[in-house]
VMD Tcl script that builds the backbone (N, CA, C; Angstrom):
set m [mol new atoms 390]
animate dup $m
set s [atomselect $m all]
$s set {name element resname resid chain x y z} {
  {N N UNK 1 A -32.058 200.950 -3.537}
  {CA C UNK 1 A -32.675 199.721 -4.023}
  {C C UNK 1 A -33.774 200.073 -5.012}
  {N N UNK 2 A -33.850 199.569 -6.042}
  {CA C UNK 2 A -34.937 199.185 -6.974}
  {C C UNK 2 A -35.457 198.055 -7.488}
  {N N UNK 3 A -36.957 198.213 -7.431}
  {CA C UNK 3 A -37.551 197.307 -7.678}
  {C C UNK 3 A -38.439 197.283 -9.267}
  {N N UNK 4 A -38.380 195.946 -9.939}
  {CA C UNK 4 A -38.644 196.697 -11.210}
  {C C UNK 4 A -40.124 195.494 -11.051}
  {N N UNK 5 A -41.307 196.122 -11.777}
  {CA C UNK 5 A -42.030 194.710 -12.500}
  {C C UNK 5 A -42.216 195.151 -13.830}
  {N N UNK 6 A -42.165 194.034 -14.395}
  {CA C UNK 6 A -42.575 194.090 -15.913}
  {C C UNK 6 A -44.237 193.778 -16.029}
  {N N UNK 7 A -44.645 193.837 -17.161}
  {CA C UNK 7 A -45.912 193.741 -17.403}
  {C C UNK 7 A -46.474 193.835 -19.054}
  {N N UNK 8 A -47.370 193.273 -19.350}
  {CA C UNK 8 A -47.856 193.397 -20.812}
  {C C UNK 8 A -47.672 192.198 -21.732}
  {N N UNK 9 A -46.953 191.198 -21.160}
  {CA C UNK 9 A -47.072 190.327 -21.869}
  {C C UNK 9 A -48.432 189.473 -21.976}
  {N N UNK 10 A -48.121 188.486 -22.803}
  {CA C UNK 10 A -49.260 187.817 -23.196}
  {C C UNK 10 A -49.669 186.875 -24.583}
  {N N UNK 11 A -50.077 186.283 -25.349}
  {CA C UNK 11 A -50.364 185.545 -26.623}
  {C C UNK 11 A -50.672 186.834 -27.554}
  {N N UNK 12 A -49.978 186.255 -28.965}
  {CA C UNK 12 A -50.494 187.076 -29.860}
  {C C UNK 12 A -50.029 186.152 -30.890}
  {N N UNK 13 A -50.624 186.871 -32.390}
  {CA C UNK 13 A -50.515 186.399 -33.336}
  {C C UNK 13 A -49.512 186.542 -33.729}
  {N N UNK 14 A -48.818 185.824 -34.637}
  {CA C UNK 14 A -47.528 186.397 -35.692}
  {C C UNK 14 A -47.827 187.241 -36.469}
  {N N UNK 15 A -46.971 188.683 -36.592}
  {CA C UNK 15 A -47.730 189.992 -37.167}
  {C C UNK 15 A -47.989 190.839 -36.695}
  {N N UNK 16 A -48.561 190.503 -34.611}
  {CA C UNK 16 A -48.969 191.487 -34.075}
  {C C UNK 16 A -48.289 192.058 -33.432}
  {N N UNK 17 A -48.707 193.077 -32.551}
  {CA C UNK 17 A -47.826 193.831 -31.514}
  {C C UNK 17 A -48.316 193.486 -29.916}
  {N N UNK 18 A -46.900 193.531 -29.452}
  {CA C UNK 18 A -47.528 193.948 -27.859}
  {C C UNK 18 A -46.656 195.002 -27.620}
  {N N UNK 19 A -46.880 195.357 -26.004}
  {CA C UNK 19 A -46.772 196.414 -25.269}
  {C C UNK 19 A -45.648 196.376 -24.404}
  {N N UNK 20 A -44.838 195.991 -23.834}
  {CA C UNK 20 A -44.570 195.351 -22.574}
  {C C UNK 20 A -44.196 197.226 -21.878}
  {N N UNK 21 A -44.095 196.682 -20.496}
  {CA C UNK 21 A -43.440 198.000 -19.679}
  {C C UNK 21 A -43.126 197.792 -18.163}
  {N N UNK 22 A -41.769 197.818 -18.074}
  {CA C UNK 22 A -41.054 198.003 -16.938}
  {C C UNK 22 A -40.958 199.136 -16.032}
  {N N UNK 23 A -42.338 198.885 -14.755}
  {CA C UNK 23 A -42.255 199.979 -14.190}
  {C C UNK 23 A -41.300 200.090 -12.905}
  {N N UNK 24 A -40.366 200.689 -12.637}
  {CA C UNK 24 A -39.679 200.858 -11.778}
  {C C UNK 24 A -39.591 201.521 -9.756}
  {N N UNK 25 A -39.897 201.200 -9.164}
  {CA C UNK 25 A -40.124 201.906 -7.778}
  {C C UNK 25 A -38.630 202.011 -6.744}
  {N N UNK 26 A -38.614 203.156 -6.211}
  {CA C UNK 26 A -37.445 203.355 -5.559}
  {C C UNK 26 A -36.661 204.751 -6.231}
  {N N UNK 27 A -35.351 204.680 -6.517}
  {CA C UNK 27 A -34.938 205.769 -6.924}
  {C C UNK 27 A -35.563 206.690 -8.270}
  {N N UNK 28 A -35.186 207.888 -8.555}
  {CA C UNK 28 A -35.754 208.492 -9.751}
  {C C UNK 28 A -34.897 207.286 -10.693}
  {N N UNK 29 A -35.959 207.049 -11.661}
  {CA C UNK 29 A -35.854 205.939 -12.711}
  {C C UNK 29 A -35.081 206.742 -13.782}
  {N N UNK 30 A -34.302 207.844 -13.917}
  {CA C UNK 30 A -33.519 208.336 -14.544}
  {C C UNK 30 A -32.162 208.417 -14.094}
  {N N UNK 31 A -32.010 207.861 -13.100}
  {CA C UNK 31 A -30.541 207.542 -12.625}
  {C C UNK 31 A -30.147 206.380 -13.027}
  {N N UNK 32 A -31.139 205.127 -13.611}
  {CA C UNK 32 A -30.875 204.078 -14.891}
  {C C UNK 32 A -30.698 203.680 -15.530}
  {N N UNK 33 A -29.852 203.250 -16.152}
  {CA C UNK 33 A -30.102 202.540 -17.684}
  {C C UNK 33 A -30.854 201.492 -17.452}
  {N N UNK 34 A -31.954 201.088 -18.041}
  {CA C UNK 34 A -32.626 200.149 -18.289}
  {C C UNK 34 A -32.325 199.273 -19.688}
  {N N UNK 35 A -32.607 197.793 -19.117}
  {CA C UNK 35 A -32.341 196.596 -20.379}
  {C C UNK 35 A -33.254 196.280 -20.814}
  {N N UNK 36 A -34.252 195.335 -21.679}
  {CA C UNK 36 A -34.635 193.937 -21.704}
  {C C UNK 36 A -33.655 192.948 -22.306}
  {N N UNK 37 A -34.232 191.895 -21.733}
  {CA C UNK 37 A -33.557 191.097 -22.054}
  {C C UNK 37 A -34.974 189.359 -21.823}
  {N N UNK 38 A -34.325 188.561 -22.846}
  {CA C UNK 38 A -35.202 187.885 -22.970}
  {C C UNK 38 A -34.957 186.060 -22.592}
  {N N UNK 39 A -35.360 185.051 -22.506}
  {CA C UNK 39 A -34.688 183.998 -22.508}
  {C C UNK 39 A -36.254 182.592 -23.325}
  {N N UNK 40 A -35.669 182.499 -23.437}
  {CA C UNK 40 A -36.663 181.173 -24.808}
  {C C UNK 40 A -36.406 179.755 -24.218}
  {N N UNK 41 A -37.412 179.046 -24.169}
  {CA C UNK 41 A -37.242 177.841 -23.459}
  {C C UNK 41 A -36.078 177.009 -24.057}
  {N N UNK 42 A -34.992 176.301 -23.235}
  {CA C UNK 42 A -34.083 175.896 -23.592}
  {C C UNK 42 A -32.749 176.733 -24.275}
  {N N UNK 43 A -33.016 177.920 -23.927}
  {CA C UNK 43 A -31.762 178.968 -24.471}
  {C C UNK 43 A -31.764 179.547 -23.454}
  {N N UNK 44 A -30.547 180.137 -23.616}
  {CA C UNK 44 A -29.993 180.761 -22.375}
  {C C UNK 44 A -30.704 182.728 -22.377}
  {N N UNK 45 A -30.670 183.892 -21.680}
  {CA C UNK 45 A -31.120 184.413 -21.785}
  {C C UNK 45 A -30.729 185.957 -22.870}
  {N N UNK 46 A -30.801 186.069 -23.587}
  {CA C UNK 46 A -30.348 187.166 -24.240}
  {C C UNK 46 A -30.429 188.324 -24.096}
  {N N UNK 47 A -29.769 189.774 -24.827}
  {CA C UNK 47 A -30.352 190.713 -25.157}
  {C C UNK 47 A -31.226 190.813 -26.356}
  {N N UNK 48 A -31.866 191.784 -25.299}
  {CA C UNK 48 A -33.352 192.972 -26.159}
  {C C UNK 48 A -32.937 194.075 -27.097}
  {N N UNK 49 A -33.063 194.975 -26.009}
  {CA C UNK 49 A -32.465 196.426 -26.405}
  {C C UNK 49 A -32.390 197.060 -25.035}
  {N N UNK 50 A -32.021 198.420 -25.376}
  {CA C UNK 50 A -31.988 198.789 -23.809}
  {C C UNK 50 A -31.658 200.640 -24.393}
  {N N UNK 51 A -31.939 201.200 -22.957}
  {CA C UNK 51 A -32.028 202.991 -23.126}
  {C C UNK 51 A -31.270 203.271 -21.729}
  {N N UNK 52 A -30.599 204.626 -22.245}
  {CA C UNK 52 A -29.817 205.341 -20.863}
  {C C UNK 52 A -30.610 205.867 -20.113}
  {N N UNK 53 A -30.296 206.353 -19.368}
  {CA C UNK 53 A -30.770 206.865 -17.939}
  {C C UNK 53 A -31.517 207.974 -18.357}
  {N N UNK 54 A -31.053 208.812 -19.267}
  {CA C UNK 54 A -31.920 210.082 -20.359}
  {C C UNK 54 A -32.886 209.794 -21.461}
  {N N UNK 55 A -32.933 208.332 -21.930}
  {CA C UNK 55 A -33.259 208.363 -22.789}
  {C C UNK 55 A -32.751 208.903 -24.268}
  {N N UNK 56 A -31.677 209.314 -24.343}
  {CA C UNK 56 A -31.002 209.779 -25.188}
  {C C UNK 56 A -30.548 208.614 -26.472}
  {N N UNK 57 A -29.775 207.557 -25.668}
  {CA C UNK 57 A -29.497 206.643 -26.362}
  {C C UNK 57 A -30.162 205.116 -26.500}
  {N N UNK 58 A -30.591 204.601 -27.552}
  {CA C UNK 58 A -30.972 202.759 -27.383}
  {C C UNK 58 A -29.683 202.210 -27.874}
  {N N UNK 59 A -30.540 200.848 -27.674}
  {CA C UNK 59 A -29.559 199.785 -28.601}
  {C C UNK 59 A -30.183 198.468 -28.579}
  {N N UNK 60 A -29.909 198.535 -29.779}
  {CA C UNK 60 A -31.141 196.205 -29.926}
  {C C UNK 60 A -30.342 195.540 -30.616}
  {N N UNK 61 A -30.561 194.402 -30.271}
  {CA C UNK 61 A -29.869 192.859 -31.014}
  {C C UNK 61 A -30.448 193.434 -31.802}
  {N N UNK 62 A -29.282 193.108 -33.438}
  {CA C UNK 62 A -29.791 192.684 -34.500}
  {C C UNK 62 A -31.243 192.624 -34.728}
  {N N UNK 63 A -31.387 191.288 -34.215}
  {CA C UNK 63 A -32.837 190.467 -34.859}
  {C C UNK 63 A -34.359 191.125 -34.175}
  {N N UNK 64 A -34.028 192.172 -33.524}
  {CA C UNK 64 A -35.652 193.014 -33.246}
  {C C UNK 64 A -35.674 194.189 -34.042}
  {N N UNK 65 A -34.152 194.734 -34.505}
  {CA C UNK 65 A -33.939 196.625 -35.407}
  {C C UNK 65 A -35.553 196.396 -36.092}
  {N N UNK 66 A -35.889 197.675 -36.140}
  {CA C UNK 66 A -36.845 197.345 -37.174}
  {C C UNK 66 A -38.090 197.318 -36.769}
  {N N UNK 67 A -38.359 196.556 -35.764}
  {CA C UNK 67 A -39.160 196.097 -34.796}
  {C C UNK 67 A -40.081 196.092 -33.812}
  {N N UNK 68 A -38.586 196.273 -32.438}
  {CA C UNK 68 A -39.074 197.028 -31.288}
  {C C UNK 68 A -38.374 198.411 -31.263}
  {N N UNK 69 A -39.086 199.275 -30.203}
  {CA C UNK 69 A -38.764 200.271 -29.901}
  {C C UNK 69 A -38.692 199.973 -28.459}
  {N N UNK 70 A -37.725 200.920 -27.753}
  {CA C UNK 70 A -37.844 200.876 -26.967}
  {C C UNK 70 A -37.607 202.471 -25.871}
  {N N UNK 71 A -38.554 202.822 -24.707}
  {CA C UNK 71 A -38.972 204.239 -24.746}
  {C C UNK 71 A -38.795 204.174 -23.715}
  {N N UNK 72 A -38.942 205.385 -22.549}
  {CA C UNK 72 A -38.872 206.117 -21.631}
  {C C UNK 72 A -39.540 207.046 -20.931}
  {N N UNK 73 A -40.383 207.008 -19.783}
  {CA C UNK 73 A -41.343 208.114 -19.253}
  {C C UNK 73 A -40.572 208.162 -18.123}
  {N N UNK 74 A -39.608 209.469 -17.877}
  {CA C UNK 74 A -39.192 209.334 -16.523}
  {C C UNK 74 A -39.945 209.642 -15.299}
  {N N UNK 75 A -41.397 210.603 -15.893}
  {CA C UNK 75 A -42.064 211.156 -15.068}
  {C C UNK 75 A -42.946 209.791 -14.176}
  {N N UNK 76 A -43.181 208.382 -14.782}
  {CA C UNK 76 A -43.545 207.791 -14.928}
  {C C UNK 76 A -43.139 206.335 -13.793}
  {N N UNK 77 A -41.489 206.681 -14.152}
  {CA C UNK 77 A -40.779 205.869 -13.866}
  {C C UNK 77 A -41.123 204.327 -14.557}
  {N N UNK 78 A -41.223 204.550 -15.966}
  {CA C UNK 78 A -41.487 202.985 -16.475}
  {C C UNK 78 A -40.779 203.505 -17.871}
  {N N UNK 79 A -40.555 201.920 -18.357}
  {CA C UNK 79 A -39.634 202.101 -19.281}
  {C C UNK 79 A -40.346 200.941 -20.488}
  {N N UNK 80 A -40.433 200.920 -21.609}
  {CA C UNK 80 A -41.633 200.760 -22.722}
  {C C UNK 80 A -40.425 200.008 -23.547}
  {N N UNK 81 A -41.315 198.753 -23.750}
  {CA C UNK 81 A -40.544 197.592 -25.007}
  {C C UNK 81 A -41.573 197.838 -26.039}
  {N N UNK 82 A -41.843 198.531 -27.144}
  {CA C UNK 82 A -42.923 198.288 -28.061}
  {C C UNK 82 A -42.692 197.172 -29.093}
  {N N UNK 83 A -43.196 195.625 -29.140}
  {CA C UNK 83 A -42.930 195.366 -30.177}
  {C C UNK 83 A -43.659 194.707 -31.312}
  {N N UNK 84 A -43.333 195.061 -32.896}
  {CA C UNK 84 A -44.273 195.413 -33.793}
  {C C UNK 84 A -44.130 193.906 -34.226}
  {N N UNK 85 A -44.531 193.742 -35.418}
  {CA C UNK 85 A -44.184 192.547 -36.575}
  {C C UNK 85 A -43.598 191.537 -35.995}
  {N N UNK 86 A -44.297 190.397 -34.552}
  {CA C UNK 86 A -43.739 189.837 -33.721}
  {C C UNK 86 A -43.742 188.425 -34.819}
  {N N UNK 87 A -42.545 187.481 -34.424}
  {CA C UNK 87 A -42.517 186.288 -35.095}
  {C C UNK 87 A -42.414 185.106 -33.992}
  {N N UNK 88 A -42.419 183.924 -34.411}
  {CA C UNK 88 A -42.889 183.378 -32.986}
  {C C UNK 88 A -41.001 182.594 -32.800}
  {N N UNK 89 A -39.944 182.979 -33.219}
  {CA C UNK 89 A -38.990 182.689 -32.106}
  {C C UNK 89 A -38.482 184.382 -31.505}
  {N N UNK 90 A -39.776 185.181 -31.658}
  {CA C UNK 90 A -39.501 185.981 -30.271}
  {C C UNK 90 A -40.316 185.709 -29.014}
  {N N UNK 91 A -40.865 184.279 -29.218}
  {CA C UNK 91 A -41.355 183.634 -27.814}
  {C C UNK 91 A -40.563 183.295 -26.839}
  {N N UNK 92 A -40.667 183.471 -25.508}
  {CA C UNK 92 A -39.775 184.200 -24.403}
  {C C UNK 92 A -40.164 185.128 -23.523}
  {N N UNK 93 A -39.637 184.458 -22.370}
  {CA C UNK 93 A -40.018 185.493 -21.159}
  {C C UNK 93 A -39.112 186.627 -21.310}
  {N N UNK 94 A -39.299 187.742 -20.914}
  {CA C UNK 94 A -38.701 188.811 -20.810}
  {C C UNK 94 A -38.513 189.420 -19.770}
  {N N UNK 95 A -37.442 190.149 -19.827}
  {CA C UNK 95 A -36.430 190.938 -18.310}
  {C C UNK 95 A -36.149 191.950 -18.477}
  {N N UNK 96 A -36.559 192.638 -17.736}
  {CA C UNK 96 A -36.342 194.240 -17.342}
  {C C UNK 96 A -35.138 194.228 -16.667}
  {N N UNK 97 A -34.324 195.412 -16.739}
  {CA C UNK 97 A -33.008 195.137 -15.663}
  {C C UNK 97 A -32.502 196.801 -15.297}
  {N N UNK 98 A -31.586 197.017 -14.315}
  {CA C UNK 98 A -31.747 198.424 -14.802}
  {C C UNK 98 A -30.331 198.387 -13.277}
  {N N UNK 99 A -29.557 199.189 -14.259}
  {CA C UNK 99 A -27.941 199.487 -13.189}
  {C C UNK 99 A -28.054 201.218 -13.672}
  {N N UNK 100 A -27.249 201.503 -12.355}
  {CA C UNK 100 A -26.981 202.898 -12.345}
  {C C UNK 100 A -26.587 203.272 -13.722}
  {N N UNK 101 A -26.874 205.177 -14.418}
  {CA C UNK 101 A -26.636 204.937 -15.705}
  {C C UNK 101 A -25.190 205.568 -15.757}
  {N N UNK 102 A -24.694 205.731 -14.861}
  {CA C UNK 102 A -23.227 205.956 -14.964}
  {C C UNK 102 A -22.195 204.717 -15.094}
  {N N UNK 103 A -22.857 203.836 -14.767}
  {CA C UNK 103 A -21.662 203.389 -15.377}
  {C C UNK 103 A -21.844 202.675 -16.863}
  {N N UNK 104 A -22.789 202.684 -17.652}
  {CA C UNK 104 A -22.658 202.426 -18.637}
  {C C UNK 104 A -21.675 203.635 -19.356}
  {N N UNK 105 A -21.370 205.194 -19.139}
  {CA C UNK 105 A -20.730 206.404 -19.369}
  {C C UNK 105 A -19.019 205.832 -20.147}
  {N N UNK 106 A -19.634 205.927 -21.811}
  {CA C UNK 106 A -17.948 205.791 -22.139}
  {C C UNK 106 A -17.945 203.919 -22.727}
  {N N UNK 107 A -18.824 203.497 -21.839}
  {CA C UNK 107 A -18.985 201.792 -21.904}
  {C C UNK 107 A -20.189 201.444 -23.040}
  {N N UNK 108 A -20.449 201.293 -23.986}
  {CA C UNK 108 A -22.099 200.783 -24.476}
  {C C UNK 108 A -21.237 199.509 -24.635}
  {N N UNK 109 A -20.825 199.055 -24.780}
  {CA C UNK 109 A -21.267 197.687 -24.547}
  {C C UNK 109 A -21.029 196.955 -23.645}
  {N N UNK 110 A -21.743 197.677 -22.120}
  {CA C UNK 110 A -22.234 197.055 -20.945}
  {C C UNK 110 A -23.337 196.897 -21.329}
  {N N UNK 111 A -24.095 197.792 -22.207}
  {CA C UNK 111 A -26.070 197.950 -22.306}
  {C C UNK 111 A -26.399 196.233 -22.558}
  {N N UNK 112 A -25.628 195.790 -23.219}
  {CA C UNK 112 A -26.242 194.088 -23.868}
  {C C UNK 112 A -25.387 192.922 -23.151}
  {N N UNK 113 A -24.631 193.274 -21.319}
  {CA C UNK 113 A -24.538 192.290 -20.957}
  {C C UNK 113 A -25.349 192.181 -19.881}
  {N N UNK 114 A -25.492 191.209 -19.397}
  {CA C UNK 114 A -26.282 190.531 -18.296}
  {C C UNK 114 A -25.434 191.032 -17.226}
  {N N UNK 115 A -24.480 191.063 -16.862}
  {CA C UNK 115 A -23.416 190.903 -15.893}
  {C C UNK 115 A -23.331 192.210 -15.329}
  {N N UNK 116 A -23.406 193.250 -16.169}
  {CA C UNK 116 A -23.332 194.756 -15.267}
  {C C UNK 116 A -24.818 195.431 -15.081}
  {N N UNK 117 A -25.850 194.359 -14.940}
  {CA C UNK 117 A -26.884 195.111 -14.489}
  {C C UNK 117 A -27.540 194.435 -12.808}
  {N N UNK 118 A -27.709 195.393 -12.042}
  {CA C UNK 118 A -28.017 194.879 -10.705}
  {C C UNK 118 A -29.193 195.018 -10.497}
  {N N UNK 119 A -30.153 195.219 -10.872}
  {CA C UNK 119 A -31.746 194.738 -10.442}
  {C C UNK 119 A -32.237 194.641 -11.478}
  {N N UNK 120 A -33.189 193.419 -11.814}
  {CA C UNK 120 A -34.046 192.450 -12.632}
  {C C UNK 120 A -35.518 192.662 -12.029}
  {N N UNK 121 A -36.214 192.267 -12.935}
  {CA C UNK 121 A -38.155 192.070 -12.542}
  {C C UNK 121 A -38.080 190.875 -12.504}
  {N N UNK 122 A -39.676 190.465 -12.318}
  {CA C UNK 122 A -39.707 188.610 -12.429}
  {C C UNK 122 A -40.083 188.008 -13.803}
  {N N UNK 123 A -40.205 188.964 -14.659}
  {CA C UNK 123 A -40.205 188.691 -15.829}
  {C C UNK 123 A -41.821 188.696 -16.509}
  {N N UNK 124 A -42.006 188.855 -17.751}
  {CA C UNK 124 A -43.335 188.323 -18.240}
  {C C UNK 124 A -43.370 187.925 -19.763}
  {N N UNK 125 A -44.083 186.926 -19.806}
  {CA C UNK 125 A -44.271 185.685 -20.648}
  {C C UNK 125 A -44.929 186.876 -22.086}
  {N N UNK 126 A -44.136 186.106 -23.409}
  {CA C UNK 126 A -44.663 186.571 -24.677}
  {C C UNK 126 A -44.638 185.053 -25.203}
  {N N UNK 127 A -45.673 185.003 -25.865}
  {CA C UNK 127 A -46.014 183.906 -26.366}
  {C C UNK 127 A -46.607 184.218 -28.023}
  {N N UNK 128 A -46.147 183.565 -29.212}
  {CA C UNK 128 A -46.475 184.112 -30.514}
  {C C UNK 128 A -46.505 182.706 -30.981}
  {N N UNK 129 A -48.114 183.053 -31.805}
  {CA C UNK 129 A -48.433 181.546 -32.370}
  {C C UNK 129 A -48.510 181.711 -34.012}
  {N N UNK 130 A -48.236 181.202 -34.174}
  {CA C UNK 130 A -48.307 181.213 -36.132}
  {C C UNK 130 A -49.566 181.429 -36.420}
}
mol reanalyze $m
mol bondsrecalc $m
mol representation Tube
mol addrep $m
């Protein structure tokens, strides 16, 4: 079992950056792939980006490339959304998620569904004001 919380959200300007970071408790957080994933009032919830279990590989929607980064401290067990040049329809709570990283192996495009990841955080609020 793992338990994830997210953290770092908060108000910012359009332009600025936040932090966010999904720290993970329970197994070594390198047996993971970790997601975010986001959802906007009245939309359903999307992908972020997301990293393997090594850190070796990402992957982001389109509309953050550029953007966010997204990182890895396994020693740490937390997993890092950095994101830069925020605009305000990246307002949205955000979701950490994180399934064994074997089975993404051979699969990337499990990383950007909702459906093959088995533990979620409770999310935390980004809010971007013009």
């Amino acid at each position: 079992q793992v338990q994830l919380v997210e953290s770092g959200g908060g108000l910012v300007q359009a332009g600025g950056s936040l932090r966010l970071a999904c720290a993970a408790s329970g197994r070594s957080s390198s047996t993971y792939a970790v997601g975010w994933f986001r959802q906007a009032p009245g939309k359903e919830r999307e992908f972020v980006a997301a990293i393997s279990g090594n850190g070796g590989s990402t992957y982001y929607t389109d509309s953050v490339k550029g953007r966010f980064t997204i990182s890895r401290d396994n020693a740490k067990n937390t997993v890092y959304l950095q994101m830069n040049s925020l605009k305000r329809e990246d307002t949205a709570d955000y979701y950490c998620a994180a399934a064994l990283a074997a089975k993404f192996y051979s699969r990337t495009y499990y990383y950007s569904r909702e459906r093959y990841y088995d533990y979620w955080g409770q999310g935390t609020q980004v809010t971007v004001s013009s």
